[in-house]
N, C-alpha and C positions, 0 to 999 in steps of 0.2 A: 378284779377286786370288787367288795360291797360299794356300791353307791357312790355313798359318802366317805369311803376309808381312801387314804392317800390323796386328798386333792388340794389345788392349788387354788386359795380364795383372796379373788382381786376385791380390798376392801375403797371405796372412792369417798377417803375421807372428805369432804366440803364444809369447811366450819360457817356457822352463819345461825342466825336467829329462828331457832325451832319454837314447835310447840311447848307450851309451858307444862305439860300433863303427862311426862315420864318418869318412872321410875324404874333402877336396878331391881326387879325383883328376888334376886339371889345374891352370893358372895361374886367380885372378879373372877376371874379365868385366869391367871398372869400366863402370858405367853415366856418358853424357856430361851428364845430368842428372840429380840427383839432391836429395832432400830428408827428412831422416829422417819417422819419424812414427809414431802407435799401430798403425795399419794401415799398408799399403804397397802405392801402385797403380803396376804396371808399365808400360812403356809401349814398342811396337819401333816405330819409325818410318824413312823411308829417307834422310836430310839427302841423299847423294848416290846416282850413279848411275853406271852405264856402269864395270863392273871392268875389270880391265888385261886380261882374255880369260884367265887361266890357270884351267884345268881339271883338276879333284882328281881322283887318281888313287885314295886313300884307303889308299896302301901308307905314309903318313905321316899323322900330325895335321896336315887342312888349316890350312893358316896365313890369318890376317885379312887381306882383299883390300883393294888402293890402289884406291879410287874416285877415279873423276875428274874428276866435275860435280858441280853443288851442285842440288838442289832445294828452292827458298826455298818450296814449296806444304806438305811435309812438314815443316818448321821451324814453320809457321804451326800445322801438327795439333800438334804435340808442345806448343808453347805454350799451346794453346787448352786440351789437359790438365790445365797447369800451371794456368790461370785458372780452369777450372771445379773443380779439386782447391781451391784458394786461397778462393773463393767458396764452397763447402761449408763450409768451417771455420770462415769468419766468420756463416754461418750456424746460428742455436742453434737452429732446427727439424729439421734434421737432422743425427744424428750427435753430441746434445750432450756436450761433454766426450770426445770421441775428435777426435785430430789425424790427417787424411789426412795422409799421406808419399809421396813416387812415385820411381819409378827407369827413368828413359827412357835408351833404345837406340838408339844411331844407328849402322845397318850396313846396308849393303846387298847385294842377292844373296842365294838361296836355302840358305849355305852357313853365311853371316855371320846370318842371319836366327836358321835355326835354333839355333845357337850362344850366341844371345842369349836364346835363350826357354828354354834349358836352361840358362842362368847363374840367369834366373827362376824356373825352377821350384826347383834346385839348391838355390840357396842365395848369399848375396852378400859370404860373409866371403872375405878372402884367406888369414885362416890361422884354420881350425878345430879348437877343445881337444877331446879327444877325450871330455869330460867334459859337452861340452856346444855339443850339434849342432841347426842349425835349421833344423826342419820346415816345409818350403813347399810350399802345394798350389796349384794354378790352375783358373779359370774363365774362359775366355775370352769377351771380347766384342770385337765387332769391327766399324769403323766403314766398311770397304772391302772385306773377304772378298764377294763375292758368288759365288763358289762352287757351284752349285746339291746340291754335294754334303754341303755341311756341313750340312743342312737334316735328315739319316738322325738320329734322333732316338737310334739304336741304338749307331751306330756313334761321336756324339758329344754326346753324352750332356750336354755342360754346354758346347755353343758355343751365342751368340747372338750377332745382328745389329741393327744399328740399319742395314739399308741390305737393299732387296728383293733375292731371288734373283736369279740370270740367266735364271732357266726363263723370267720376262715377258720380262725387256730383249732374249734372243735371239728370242722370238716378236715381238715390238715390231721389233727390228730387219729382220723379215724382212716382216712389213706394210708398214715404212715404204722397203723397197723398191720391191716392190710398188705403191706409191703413185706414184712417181713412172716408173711405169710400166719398170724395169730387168729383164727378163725373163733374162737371160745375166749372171751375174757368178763373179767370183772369191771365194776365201775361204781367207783368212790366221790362224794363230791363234799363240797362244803355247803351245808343248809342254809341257801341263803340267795338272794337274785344270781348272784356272779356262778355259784356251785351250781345252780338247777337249772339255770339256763344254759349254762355253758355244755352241762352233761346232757339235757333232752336236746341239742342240737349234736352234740357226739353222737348219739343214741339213732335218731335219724340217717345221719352219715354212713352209721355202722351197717345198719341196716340195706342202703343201699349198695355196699360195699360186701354183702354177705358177710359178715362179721358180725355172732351169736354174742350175745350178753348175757352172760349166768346168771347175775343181780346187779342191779343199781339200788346203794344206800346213799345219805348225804347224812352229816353231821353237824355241829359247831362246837368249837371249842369249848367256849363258855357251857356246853350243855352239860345236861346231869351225866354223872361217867358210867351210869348203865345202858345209856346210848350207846358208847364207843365200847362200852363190854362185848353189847351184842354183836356191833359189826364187826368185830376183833373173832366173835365165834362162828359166822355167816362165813369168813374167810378161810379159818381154819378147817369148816367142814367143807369149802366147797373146791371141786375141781379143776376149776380153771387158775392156771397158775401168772398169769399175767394180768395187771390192773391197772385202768386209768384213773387218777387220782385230777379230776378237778377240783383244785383248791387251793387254798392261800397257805403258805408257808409258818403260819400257825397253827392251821389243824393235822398237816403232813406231822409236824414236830410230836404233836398227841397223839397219831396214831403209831407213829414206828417206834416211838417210845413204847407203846400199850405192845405191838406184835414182839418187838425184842422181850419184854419180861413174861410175855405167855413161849418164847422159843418158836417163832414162828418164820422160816426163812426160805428162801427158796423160790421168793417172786420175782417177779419181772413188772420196773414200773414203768408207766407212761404219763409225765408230765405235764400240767398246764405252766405256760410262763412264769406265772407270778410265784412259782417255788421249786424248778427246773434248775435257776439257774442261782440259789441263794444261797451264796459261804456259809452263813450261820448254822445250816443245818448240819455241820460238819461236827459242830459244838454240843451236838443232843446226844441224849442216852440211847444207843441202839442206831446210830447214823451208818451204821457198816450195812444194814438192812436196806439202803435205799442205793446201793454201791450199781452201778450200770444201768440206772434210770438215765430213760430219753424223754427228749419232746423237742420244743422249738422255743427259741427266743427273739428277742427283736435283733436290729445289725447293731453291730458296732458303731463305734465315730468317736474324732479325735476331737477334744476339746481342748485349746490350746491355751493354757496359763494353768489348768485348773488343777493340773498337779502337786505345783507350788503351792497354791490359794492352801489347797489341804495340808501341805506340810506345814504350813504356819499356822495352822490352827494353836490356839494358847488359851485356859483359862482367863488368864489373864485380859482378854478381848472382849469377854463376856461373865463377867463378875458375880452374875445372878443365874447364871445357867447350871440347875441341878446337877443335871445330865454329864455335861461338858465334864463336872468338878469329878464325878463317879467317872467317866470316860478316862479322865486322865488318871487316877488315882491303879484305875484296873489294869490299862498298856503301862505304866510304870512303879507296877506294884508300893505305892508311897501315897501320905495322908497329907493332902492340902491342909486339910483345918485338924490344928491343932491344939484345939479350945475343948471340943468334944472328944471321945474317947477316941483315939486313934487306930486304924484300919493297918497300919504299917511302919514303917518311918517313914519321918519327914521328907517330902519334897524337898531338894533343893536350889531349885529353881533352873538348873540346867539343862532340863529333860529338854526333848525337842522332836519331833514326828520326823524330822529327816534321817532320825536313827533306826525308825521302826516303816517294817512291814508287814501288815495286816489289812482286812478288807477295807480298813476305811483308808487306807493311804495308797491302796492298787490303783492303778491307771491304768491297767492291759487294757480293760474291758468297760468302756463306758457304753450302753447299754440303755439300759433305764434312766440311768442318769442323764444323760441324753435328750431325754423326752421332757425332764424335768426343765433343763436347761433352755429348751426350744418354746416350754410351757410360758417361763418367765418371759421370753424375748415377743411372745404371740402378743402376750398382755401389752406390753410394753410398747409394739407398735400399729398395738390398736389405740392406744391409748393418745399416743404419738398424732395418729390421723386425723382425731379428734381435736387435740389441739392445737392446729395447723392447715384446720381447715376450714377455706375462704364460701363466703358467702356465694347462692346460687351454681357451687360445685360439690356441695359436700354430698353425703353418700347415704341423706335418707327426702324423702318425698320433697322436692320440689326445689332438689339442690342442695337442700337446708341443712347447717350446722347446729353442732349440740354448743350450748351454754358453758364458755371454759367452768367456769363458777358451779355448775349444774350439772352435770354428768350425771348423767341416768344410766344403771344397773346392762337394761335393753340396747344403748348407744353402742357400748362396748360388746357387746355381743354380737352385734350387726356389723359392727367391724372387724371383728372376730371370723366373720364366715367367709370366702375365699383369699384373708391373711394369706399371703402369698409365702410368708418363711414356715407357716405349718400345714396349712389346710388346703390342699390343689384338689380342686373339682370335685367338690363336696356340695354343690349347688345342685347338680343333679347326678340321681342313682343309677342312671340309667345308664343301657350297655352300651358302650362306646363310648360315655363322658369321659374317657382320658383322653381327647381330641378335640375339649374342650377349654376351654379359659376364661375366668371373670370379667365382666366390665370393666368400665371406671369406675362406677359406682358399687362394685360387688355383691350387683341384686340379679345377674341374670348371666346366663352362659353365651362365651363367643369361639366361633372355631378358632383355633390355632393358628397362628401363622403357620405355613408349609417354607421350610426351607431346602434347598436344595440350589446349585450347581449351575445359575441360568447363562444363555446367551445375552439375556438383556441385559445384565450387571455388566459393571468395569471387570473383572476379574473375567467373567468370563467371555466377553468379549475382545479382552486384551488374549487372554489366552488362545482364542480360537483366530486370532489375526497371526501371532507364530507359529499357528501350526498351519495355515495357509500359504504363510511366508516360507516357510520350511519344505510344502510341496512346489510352491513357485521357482527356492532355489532347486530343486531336487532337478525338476523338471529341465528346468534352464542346463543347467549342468549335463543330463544328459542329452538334451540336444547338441549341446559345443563338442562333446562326445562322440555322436553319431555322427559330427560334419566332418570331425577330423580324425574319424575312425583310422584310415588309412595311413596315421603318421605314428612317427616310430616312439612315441611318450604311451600314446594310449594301444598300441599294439604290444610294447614290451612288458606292460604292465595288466596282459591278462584282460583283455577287452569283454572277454564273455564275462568273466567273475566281475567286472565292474559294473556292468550294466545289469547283472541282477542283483548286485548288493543298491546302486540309485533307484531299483525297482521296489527295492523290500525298506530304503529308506522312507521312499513315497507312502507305502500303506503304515510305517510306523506314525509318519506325519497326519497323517489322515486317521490313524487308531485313537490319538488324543480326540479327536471329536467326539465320539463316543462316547468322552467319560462327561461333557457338558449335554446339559439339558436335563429334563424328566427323567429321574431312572422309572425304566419298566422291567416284563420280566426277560425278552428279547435284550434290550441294550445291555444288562446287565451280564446277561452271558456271554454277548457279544464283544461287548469291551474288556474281559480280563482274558479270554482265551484268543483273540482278534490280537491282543496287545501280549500274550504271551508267544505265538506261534508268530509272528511279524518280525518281532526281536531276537526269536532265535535264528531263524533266517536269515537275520541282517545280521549276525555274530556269525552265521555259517562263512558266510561269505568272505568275511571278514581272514575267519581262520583258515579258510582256501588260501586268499591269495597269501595266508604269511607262509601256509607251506608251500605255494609254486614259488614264493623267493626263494626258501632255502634249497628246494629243488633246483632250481635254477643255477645256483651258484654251484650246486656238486656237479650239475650238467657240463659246467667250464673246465671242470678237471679231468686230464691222460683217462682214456677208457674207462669212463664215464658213463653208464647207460639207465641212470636213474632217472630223467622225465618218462619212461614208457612204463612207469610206475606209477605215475601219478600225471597222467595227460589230462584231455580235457572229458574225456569219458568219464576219468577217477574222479575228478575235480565234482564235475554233477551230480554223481552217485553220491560222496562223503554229504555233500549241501543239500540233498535229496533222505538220506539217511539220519543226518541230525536233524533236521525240519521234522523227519517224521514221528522219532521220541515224543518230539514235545504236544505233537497231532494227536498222542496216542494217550499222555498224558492228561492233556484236555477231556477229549472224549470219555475217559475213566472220570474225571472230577465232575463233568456234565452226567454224567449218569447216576453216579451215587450220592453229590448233594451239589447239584449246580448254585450260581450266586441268584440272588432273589432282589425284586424291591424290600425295603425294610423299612417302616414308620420306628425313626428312633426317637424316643422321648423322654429317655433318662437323660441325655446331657440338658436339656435345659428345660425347664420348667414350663416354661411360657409359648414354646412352640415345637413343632413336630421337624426333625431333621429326617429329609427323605432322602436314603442313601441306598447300594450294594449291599448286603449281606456276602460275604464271600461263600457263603454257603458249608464246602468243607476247608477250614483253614488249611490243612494238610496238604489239601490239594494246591489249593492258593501258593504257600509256601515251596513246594515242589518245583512248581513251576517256575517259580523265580529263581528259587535254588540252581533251575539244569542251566539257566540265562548266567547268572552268577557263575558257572560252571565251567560254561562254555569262552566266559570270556575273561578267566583267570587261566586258561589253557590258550587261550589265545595271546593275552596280553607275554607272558612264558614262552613263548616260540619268537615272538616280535622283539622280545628284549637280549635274544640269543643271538638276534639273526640283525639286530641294528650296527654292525660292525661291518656288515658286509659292503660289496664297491656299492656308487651312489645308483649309477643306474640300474640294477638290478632291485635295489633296496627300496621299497617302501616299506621295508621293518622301522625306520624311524616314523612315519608318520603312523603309524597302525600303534607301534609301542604308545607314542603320548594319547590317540583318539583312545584307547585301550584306558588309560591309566585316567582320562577325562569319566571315562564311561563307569571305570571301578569305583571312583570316587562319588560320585554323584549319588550310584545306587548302595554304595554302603551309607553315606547320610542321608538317602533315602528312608530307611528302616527306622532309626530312632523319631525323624518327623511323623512320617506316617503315624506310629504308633502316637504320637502324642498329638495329634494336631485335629480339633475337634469339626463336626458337622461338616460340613461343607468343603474346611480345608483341605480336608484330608483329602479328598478329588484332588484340588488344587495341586496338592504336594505330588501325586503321583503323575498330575499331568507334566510338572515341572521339570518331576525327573524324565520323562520320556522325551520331550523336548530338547531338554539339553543334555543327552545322551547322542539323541538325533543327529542335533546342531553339530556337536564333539567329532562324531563319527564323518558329516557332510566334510566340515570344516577342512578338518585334521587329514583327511587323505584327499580330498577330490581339489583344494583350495589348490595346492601349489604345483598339480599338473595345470590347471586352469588358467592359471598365472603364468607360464611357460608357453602354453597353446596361444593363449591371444596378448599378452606382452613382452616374449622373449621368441619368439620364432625361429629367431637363428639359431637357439640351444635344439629345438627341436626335429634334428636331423638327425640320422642315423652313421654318418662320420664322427658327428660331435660325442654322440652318446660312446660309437665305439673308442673314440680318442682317451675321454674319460673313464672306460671301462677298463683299458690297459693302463692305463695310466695310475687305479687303484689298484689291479694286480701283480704290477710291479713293487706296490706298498705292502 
């Protein structure tokens, strides 16, 4: 947008004993909303649009232009002010004991604009004692300027944005040409810094994108309309049937008006933000002409209360609000004032916004409004810093605090520049500043905290002591194992299949190490295909021995000759054959987008989360998926086969490790996915451990308990006594 059009002006009213030598030189300004206060946030917004065409000559004081439309989008900003000012005040974290006040501006055009932000800066009395004059200084911020020139640090010294330059959106605009392969277009702009800068930097773009320009015109609204004749004819003669239109949603409105009554259709548009994405236009003469125009807009975000704030809106709130009284008269077709010659029938006083939907009462889509809202909160705890802050800490030369009484224009500005709720690493331009972070003082850049996953934290040192304790049991267990190889508990139960399942629990124990410390690009692969191919192995196993149980027991029945169906041959082979799926799987995910180190720096502002990328999720998921797979087919044969006599069965201890195991990794997935930076490790080492734990526990605990405290069970009389003994049942 122009400069000066849409911005948000922090006025620091300081009452106190000025020079004796001012005067009003003009009539007030009266702002159409207004609310007093200790401080005082400005605000110029556009209610309408489209002036009556008259063009200052400036041999008179321009006079205040009749607008002619309404734009209920800009109602919606001005209000969204009012509710993030109103929400400040009720909060006693910021700002305690100071009342925000605001003084919003509804004018439109570059003429009425300006005029408005010099009632702001001015001063807002109508009649000033010459005894005692108030000083008003401004810092602008702005929720729409995208300008790429207000960015000169030099030449504007104390503007800021809640909304990116155009230098991206015109190179973005000129890719997403490109993209759709439009090699020959046109380009339209608004005459004015925001139109010509935006379009000779599209222009550029273009160019190095091979993408031909037939013409670049630029216009203004307000201009004489043999302007917009000509460009109306430049378009109709010329070839290229696609146009980028940089410009504001007032000149877009005069032109497709002007090509609808010449019959001119057939184009294809390309949008700048600030009229991409405006309902109003929906409202104009010939809006069917602008029908599957693109471009790009800012994100969304949810503002929470502010949907109500709008539906309560009420004349009634604001008594001297032109706008508001025409606003409501128009959504409920009816005459507030019924003095003057009436518009409709009366009001009744019932009307109410929660019955109506229209742009000003939408909430899908906050947007812009957004930026407005982040605007006010910028001020607010800049303002905040200033008044709260102690001597020999504060945040300009030598420690030093501003003057509560005295607040200087420049204070607020300077605490304005790395504002941590708008402005991240704006101190420097340079490549790689997002790696960056303010001081205390917010005069200089500092790297980032790195986080990630250490051995030297509690978390990760607690974790990395269970997964050693978890090799230590493993270990332990099989040696009790291999002492007492030869007795009839660990021989009945499949000696081979036990000692590679304590084998594959070992590296699952030892796979959690992996996931602490430094990711690089090594650990990274190593840890999710190490931890997928461990765990299938230890589920192989797992579902061997539940089918040497069931085997087993058909072995015991009249001609019988099912173990030489599944001996210790088959047994290798099946735990050799599903090991190797998931071998095979890996390899395919390593090749086509293996996991990567990844500097994450969207979850938190203030530091860089060093984590895994999984590279291709698909894969990721796959693999978990055949683990999940494998041990919902196992857990399914163990729950078939838990009936059977005792000594044969370990389908009961396998069914519970089985159902330990399913549980784990299905609340595994919802954690994961919500659990940020660092935890998210955490949560996965969690589950691998006590999946581990589950699996040790659950089958290897109650031969062990047998082997070295019940010895006498451990005989091969005993077991056969009990084995008849359940066959008889």
């Amino acid at each position: 947008m122009p400069q000066l059009e849409l911005v948000l002006l922090v006025l620091l009213v300081v009452m106190g004993e000025g020079e004796p030598v001012c005067r009003l030189q003009s009539r007030a300004e009266l702002p159409d909303l207004a609310k007093d206060g200790d401080l005082v946030i400005g605000g110029i917004f556009s209610f309408r649009t489209e002036q009556d065409g008259v063009i200052d000559t400036f041999q008179t004081i321009p006079k205040i232009r009749r607008c002619i439309n309404y734009n209920f989008r800009e109602f919606q900003f001005a209000q969204t002010m009012i509710f993030a000012i109103e929400e400040i005040n009720r909060n006693y974290e910021i700002l305690p004991g100071i009342k925000l006040g605001y003084k919003i501006y509804n004018h439109c055009g570059t003429m009425d604009i300006l005029r408005a932000a010099m009632a702001l800066v001015n001063g807002q009395k109508s009649i000033i004692n010459d005894n005692n004059c108030t000083e008003s200084d401004t810092v602008q911020i702005s929720h729409f300027a995208t300008c790429g020139c207000l960015s000169n640090r030099k030449e504007f010294p104390s503007f800021f944005r809640t909304i990116p330059s155009d230098f991206y959106q015109s190179r973005a605009l000129a890719q997403l040409v490109k993209h759709f392969g439009w090699s020959w277009v046109g380009a339209i702009s608004s005459d004015n810094n925001y139109g010509n800068r935006g379009l000779a930097t599209f222009m550029l773009a273009a160019q190095e994108e091979e993408v031909c320009i037939e013409y670049s015109e630029a216009f203004e609204q307000t201009g004489p309309r043999h302007e917009i004749l000509r460009i109306v004819e430049i378009i109709k003669q010329s070839s290229s049937k696609v146009i980028m239109a940089f410009m504001t949603h007032r000149e877009i409105k005069v032109l497709a008006s002007e090509l609808y009554r010449h019959n001119i259709t057939g184009l294809q548009w390309i949008g700048s933000d600030a009229w991409i994405t405006d309902p109003s236009l929906t409202d104009i003469e010939g809006h069917s002409a602008l029908v599957g125009a693109i471009g790009f807009t800012v994100t969304r975000a949810h503002i929470p209360g502010l949907g109500e704030h709008l539906k309560d809106v009420h004349p009634s709130h604001f008594p001297n609000s032109m706008f508001l009284r025409d606003f409501w008269e128009i959504v409920f077709d009816c005459s507030l004032n019924m003095t003057t010659e009436p518009k409709g029938k009366p009001c009744n006083g019932s009307e109410s916004l929660r019955d109506v939907q229209n742009t000003f009462t939408d909430v899908s889509e906050f947007t812009f409004t957004n930026n407005v809202y982040k605007s006010v909160y910028a001020v607010a705890h800049a303002l905040h810093n200033l008044l709260t802050c102690e001597e020999s800490q504060g945040p300009f030369s030598n420690g030093s605090c501003a003057q509560p009484t005295h607040i200087q224009p420049w204070q607020v500005s300077r605490n304005q520049s790395e504002n941590s709720l708008v402005f991240n690493g704006e101190i420097s331009n340079t490549t790689g500043d997002l790696e960056y972070w303010s001081n205390k003082y917010r005069d200089s850049c500092l790297p980032k905290e790195v986080e990630f996953l250490s051995y030297e934290e509690i978390m990760g040192t607690l974790l990395a002591f269970f997964s050693l304790l978890g090799v230590f049991l493993t270990v332990m267990t099989s040696f009790i194992f291999y002492c007492y190889r030869e007795t009839p508990i660990v021989r009945a139960n499949n000696s081979e299949l036990s000692f590679l399942l304590l084998f594959s629990l070992t590296l699952c124990f030892l796979c959690s190490l992996t996931f602490i410390g430094r990711p690089s690009e090594w650990s990274c692969m190593l840890r999710h295909t190490a931890f997928g191919i461990t765990f299938v192995l230890c589920i192989s196993c797992v579902l061997g021995k539940t089918i040497v149980v069931l085997m087993a027991f058909r072995a015991t029945l009249p001609a019988s000759n099912v173990m030489k169906w599944f001996g210790p041959p088959q047994q290798r082979l099946s735990v050799l054959a599903f090991t190797l799926i998931q071998v095979l799987i890996c390899v395919l995910w390593l090749t086509v987008s293996p996991p990567f180190p990844y500097k994450n720096m969207k979850t938190y502002k203030d530091k860089i989360i060093l984590e895994c990328d999984v590279g291709s999720a698909i894969g990721f998921w796959v693999v978990l998926g055949y683990i999940g797979l494998l041990s919902l087919l196992c857990f399914v044969l163990a729950f078939l086969a838990r009936k059977l006599p005792d000594n044969f069965n370990e389908a009961k201890f396998i069914t519970f490790s089985m159902l330990i195991f399913c549980a784990v990794w299905i609340t595994f997935i919802p954690a994961y996915v919500s659990s940020p930076g660092k935890f998210t490790v955490a949560v996965e080492i969690f589950a691998i451990l006590a999946s581990s734990f589950g699996l040790l526990f659950c089958i290897f605990a109650p031969k062990c308990f047998i082997i070295l405290l019940r010895p006498e069970q451990n005989t091969k009389k005993q077991m056969m006594a009990k084995t008849s003994n359940d066959m008889r049942h």
